[in-house]
Biopython code that builds the backbone (N, CA, C, O; Angstrom):
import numpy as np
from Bio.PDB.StructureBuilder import StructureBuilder

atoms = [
    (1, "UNK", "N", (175.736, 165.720, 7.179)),
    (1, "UNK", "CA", (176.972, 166.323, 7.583)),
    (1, "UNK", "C", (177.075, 167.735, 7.024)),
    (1, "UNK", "O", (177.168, 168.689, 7.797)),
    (2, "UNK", "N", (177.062, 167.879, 5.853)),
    (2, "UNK", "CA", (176.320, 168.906, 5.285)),
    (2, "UNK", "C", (175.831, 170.524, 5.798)),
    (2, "UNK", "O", (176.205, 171.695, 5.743)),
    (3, "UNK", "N", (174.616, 169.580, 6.378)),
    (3, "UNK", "CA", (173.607, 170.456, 6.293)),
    (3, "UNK", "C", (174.301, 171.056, 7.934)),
    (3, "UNK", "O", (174.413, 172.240, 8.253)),
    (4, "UNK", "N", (174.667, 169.921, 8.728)),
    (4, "UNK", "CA", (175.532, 170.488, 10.603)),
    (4, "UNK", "C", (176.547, 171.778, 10.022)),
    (4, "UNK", "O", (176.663, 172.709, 10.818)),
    (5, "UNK", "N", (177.147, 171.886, 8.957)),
    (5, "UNK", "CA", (178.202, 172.377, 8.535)),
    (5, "UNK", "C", (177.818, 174.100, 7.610)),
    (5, "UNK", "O", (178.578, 174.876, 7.029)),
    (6, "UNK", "N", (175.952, 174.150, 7.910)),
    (6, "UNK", "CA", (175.686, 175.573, 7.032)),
    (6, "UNK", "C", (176.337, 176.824, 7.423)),
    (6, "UNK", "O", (176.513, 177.853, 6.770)),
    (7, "UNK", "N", (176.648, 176.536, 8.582)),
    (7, "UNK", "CA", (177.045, 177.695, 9.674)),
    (7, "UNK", "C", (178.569, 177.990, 9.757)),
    (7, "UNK", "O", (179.133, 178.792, 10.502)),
    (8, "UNK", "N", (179.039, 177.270, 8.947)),
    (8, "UNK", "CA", (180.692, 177.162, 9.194)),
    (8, "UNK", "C", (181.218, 178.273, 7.793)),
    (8, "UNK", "O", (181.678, 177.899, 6.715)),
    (9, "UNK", "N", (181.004, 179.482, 8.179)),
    (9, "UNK", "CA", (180.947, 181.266, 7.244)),
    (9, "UNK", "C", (182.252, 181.139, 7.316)),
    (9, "UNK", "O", (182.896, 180.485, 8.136)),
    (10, "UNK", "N", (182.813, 182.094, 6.007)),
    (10, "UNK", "CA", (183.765, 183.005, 6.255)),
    (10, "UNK", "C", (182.649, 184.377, 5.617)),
    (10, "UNK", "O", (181.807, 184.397, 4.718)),
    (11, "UNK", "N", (183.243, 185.610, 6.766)),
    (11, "UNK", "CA", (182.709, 186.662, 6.694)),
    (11, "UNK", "C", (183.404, 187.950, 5.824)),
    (11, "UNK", "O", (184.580, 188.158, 6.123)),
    (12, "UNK", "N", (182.906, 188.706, 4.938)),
    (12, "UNK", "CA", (184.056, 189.938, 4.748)),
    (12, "UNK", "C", (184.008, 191.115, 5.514)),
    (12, "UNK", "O", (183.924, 191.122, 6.742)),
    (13, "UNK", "N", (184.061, 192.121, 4.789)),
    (13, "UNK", "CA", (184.389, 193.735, 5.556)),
    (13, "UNK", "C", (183.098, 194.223, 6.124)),
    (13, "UNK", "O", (183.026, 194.958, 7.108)),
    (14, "UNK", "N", (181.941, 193.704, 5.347)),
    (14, "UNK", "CA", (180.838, 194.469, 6.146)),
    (14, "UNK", "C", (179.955, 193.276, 6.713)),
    (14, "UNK", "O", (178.778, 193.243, 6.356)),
    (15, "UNK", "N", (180.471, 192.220, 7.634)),
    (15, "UNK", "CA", (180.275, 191.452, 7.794)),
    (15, "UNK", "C", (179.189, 189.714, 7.115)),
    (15, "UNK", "O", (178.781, 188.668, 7.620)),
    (16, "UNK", "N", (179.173, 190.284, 5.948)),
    (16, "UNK", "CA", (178.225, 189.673, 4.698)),
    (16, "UNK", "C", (178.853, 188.261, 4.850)),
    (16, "UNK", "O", (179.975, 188.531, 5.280)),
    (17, "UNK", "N", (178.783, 187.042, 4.753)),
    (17, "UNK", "CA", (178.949, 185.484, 4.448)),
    (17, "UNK", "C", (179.578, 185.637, 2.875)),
    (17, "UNK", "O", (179.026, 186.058, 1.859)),
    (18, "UNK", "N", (180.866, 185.160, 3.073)),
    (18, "UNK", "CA", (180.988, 185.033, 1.041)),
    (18, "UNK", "C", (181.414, 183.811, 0.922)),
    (18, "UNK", "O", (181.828, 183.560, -0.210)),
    (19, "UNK", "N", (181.473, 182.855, 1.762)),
    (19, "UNK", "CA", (182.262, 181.389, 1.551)),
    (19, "UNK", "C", (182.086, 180.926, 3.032)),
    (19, "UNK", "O", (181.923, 181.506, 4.105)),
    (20, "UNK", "N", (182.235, 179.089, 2.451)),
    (20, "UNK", "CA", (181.962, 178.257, 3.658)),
    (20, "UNK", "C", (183.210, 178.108, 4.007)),
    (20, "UNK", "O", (184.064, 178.038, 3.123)),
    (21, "UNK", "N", (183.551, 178.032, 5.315)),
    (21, "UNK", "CA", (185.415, 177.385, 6.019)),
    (21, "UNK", "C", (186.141, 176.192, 5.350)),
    (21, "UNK", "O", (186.476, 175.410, 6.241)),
    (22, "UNK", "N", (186.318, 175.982, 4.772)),
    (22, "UNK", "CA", (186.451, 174.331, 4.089)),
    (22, "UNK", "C", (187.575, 173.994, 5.188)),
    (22, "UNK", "O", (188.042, 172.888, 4.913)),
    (23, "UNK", "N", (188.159, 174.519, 6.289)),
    (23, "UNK", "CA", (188.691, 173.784, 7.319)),
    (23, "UNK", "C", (188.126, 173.733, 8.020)),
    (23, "UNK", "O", (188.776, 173.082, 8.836)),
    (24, "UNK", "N", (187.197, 173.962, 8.458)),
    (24, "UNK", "CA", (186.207, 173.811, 10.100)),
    (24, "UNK", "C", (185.051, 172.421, 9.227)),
    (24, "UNK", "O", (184.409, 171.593, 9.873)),
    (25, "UNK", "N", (185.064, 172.511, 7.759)),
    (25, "UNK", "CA", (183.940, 171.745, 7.430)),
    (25, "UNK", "C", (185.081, 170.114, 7.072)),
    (25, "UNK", "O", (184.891, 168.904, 7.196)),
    (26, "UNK", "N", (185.756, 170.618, 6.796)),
    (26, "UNK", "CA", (186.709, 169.051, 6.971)),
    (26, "UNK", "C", (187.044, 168.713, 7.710)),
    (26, "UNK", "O", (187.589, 167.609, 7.700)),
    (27, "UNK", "N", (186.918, 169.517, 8.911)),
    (27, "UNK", "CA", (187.461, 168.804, 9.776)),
    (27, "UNK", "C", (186.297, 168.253, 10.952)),
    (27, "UNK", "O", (186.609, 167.483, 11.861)),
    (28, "UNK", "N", (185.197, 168.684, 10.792)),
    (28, "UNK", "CA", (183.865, 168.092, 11.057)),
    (28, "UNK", "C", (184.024, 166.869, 10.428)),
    (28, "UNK", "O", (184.123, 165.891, 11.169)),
    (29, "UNK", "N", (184.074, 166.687, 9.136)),
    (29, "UNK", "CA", (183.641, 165.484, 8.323)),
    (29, "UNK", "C", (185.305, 164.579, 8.690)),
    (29, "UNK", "O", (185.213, 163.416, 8.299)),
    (30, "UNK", "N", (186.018, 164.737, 9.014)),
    (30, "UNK", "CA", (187.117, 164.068, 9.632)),
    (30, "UNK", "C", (186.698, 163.436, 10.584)),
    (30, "UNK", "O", (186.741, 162.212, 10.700)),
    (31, "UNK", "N", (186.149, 164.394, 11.536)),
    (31, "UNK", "CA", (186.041, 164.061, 13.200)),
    (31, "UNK", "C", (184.364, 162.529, 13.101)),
    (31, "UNK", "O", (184.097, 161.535, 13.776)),
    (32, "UNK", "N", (183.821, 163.099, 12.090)),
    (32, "UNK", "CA", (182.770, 161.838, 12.161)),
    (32, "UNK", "C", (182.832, 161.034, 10.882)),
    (32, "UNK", "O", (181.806, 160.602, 10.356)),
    (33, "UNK", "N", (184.124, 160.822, 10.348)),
    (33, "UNK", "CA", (184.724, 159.866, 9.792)),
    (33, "UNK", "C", (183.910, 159.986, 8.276)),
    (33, "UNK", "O", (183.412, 158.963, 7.807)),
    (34, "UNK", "N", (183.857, 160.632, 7.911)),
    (34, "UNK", "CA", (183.065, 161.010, 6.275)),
    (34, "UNK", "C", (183.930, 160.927, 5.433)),
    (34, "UNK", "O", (185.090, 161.152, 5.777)),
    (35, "UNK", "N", (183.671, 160.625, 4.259)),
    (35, "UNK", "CA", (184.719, 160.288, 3.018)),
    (35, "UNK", "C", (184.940, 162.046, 2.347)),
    (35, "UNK", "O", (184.383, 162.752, 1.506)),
    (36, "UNK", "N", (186.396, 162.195, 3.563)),
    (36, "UNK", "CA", (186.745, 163.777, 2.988)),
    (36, "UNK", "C", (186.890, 163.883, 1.699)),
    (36, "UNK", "O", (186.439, 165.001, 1.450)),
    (37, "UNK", "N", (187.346, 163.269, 0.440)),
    (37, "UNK", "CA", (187.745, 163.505, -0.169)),
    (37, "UNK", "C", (186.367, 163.977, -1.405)),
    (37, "UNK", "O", (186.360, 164.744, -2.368)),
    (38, "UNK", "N", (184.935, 162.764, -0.558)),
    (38, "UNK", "CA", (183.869, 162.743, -1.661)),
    (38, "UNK", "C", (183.337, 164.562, -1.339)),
    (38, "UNK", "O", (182.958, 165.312, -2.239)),
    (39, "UNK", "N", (183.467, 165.058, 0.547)),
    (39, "UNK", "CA", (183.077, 166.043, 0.803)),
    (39, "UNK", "C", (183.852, 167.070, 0.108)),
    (39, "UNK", "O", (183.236, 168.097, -0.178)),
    (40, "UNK", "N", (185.039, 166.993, -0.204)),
    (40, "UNK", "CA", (185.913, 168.398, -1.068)),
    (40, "UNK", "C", (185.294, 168.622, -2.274)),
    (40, "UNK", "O", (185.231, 169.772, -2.709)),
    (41, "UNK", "N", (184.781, 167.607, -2.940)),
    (41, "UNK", "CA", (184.590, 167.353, -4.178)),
    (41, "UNK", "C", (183.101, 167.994, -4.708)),
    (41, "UNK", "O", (182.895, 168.290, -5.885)),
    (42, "UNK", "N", (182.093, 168.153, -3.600)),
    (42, "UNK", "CA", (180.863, 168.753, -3.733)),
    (42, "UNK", "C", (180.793, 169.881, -2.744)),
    (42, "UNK", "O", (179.860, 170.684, -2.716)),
    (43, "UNK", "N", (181.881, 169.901, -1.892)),
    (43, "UNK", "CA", (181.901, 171.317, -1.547)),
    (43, "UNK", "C", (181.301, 172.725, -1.891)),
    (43, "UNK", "O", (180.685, 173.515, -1.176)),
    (44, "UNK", "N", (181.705, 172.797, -3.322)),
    (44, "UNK", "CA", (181.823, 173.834, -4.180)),
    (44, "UNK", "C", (180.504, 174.331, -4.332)),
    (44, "UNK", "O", (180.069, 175.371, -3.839)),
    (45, "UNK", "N", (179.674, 173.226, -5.305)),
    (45, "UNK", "CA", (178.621, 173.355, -5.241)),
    (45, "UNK", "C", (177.625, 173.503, -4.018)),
    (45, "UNK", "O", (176.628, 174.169, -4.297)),
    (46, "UNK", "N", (177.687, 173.018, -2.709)),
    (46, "UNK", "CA", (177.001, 173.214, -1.823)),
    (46, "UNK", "C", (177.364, 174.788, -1.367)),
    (46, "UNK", "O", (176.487, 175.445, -0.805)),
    (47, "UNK", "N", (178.645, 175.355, -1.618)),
    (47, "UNK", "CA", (178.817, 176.682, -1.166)),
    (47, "UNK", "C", (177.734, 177.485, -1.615)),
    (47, "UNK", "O", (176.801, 178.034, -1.029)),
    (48, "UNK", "N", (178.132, 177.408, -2.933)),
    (48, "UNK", "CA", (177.383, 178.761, -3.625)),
    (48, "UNK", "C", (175.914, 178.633, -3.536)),
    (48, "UNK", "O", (175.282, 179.595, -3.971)),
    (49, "UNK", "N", (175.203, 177.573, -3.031)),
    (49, "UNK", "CA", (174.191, 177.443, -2.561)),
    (49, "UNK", "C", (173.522, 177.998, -1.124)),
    (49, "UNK", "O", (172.498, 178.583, -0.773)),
    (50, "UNK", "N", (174.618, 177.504, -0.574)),
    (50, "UNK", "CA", (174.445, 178.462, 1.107)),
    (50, "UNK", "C", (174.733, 179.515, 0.507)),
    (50, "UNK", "O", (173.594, 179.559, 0.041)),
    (51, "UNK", "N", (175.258, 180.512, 0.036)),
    (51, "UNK", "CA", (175.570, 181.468, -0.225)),
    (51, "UNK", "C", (174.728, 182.364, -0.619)),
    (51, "UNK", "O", (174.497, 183.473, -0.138)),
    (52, "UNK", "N", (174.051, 181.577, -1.968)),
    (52, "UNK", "CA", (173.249, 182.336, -2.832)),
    (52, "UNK", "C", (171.912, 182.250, -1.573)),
    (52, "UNK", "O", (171.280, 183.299, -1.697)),
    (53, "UNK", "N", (171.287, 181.388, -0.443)),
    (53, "UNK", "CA", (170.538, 181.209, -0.178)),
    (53, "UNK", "C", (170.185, 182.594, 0.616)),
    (53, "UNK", "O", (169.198, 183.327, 0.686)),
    (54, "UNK", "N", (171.873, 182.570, 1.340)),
    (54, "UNK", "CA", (171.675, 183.423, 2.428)),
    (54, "UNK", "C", (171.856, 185.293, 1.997)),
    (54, "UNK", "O", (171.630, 186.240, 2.750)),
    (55, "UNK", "N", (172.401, 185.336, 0.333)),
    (55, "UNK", "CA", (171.832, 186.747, -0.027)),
    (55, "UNK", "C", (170.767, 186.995, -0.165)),
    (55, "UNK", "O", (170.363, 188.140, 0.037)),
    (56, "UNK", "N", (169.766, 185.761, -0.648)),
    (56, "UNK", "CA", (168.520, 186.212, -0.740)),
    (56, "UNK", "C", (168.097, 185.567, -2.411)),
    (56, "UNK", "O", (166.956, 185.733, -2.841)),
    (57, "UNK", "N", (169.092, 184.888, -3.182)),
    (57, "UNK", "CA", (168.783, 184.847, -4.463)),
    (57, "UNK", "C", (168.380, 183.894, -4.772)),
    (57, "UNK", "O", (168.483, 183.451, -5.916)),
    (58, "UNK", "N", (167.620, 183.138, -3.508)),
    (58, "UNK", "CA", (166.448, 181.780, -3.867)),
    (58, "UNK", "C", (165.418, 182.575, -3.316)),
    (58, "UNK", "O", (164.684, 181.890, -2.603)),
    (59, "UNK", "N", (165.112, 183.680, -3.373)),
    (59, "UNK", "CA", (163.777, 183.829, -3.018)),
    (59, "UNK", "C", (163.021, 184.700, -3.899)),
    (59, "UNK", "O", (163.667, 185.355, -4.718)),
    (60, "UNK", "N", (161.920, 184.802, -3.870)),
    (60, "UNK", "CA", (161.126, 185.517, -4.817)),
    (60, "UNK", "C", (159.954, 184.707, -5.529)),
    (60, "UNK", "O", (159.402, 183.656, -5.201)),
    (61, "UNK", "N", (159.773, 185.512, -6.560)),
    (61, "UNK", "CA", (158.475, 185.010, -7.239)),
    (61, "UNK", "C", (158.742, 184.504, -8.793)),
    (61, "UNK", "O", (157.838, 184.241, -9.586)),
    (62, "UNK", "N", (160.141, 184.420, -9.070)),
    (62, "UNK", "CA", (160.759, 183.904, -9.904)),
    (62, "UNK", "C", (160.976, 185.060, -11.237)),
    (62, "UNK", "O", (161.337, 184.935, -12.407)),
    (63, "UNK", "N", (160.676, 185.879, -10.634)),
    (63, "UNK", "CA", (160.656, 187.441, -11.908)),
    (63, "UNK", "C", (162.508, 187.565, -11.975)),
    (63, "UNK", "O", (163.044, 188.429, -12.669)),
]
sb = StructureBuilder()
sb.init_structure("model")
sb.init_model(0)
sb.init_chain("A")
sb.init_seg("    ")
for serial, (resi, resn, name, xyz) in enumerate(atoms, 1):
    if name == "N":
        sb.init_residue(resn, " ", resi, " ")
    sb.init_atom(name, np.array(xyz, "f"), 0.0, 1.0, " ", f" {name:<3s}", serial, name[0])
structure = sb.get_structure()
């Protein structure tokens, strides 16, 4: 559910990703009956993961 939900951005001023919708993603996990409350709860952590993924700060050579 998750992972259907990487795409669900909020965007800022220079169109950069800084956060996931947590209403478009609850309400996914509503619509296919997921335990919203377990999804709010790891939210957080899955954000800053899409997040960090999509600046670029999982990549490299570990320097």
């Amino acid at each position: 559910m998750i992972a259907d939900c990487g795409w669900q951005l909020r965007a800022g001023g220079m169109g950069r990703p800084f956060a996931l919708d947590y209403g478009a993603v609850l309400a996914v996990a509503e619509a296919r009956g997921a335990d919203k409350a377990l999804i709010a709860d790891v939210l957080p952590i899955v954000e800053r993961a899409v997040i960090a993924n999509l600046a670029g700060e999982g990549e490299g050579d570990g320097e």
